[in-house]
C-alpha positions in Angstrom: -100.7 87.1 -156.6 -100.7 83.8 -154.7 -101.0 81.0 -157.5 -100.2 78.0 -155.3 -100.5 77.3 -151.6 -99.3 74.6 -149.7 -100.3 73.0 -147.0 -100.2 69.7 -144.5 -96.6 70.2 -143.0 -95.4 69.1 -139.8 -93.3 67.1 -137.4 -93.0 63.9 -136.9 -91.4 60.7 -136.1 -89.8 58.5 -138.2 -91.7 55.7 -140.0 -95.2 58.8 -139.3 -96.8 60.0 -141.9 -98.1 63.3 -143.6 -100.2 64.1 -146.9 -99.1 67.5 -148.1 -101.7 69.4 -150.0 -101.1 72.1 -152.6 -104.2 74.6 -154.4 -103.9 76.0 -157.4 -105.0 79.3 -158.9 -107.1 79.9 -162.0 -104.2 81.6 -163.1 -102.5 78.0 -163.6 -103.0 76.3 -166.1 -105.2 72.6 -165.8 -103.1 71.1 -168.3 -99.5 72.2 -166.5 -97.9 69.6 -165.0 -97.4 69.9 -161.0 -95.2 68.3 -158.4 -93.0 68.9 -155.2 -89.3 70.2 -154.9 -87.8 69.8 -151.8 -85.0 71.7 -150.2 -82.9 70.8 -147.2 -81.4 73.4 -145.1 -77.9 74.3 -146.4 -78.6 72.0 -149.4 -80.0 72.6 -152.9 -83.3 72.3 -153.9 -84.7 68.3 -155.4 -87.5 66.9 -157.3 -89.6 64.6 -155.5 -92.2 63.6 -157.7 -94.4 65.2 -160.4 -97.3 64.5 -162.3 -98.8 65.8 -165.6 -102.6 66.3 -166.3 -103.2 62.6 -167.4 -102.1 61.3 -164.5 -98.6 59.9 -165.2 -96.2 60.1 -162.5 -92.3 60.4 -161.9 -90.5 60.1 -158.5 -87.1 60.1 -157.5 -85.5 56.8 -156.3 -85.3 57.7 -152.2 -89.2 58.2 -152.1 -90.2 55.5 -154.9 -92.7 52.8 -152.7 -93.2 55.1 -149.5 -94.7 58.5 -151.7 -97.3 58.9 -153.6 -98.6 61.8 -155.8 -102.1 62.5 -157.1 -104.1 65.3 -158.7 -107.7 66.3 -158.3 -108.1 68.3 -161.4 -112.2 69.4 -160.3 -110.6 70.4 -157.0 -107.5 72.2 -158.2 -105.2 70.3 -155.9 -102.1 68.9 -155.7 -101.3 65.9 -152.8 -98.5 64.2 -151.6 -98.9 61.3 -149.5 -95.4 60.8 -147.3 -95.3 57.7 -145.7 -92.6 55.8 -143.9 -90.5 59.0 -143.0 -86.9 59.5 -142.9 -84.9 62.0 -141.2 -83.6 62.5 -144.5 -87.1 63.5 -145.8 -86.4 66.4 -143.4 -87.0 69.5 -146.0 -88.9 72.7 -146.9 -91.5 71.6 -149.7 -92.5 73.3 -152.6 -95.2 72.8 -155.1 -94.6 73.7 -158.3 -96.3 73.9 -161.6 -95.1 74.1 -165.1 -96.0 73.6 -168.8 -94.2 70.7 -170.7 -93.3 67.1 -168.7 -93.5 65.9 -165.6 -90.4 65.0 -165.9 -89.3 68.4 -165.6 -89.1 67.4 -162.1 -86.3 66.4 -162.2 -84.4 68.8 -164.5 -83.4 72.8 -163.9 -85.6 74.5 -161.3 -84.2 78.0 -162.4 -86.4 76.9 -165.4 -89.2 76.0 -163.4 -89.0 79.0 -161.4 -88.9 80.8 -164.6 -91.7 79.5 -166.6 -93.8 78.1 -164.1 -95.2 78.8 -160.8 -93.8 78.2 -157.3 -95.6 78.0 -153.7 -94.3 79.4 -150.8 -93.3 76.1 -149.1 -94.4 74.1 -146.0 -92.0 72.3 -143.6 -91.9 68.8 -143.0 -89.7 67.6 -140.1 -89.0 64.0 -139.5 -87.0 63.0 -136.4 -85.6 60.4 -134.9 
């Protein structure tokens, strides 16, 4: 079963923009916490930002002021809005959902893997 699907990848230039989109099952929970991993080819995966079911919000430092993360809890879906792009935002993206803290985005994703839920990924490709 298919809990979470991504969407909204693509390729573009730097300083473009893309809003990534992610739906949720009924099979996840509405008061799981959600957010997006990244994973660079030949690197390991990252958090990027998450967000819990009130609305609080964690991002890491290299997408702090040009990311934002939201949560439509009626529509079951999970957004990323990318601006400013990077060549270093270059990266497979996962959404993710899990019970406990958003700040879980940042900590083990074996764990997250493990307890939570994981989307099959969408590419986002900046270039130069």
């Amino acid at each position: 079963q298919v809990n979470l699907v991504e969407s909204g990848g693509g390729s573009v230039q730097t300083g473009g923009s893309l809003r990534l989109s992610c739906v949720r099952s009924r099979a996840v929970a509405r008061h799981h916490s959600m957010g997006w991993f990244r994973q660079a080819a030949g690197k390991q995966y990252e958090g990027v930002a998450g967000i819990d079911a009130s609305g609080n919000k964690a991002y890491r430092d290299s997408v702090n002021g040009r990311f934002t993360i939201s949560r439509d809890n009626d529509k079951n879906t999970l957004y990323l809005e990318m601006t400013r792009l990077v060549p270093e935002d270059t990266a497979m993206y996962y959404c993710a959902a899990w019970p406990g803290s958003h700040h879980l985005i940042f900590g083990s994703v074996s764990q997250v893997r493990e307890f939570g839920y994981w989307g099959q990924g969408t590419q986002v490709t900046v270039s130069s």
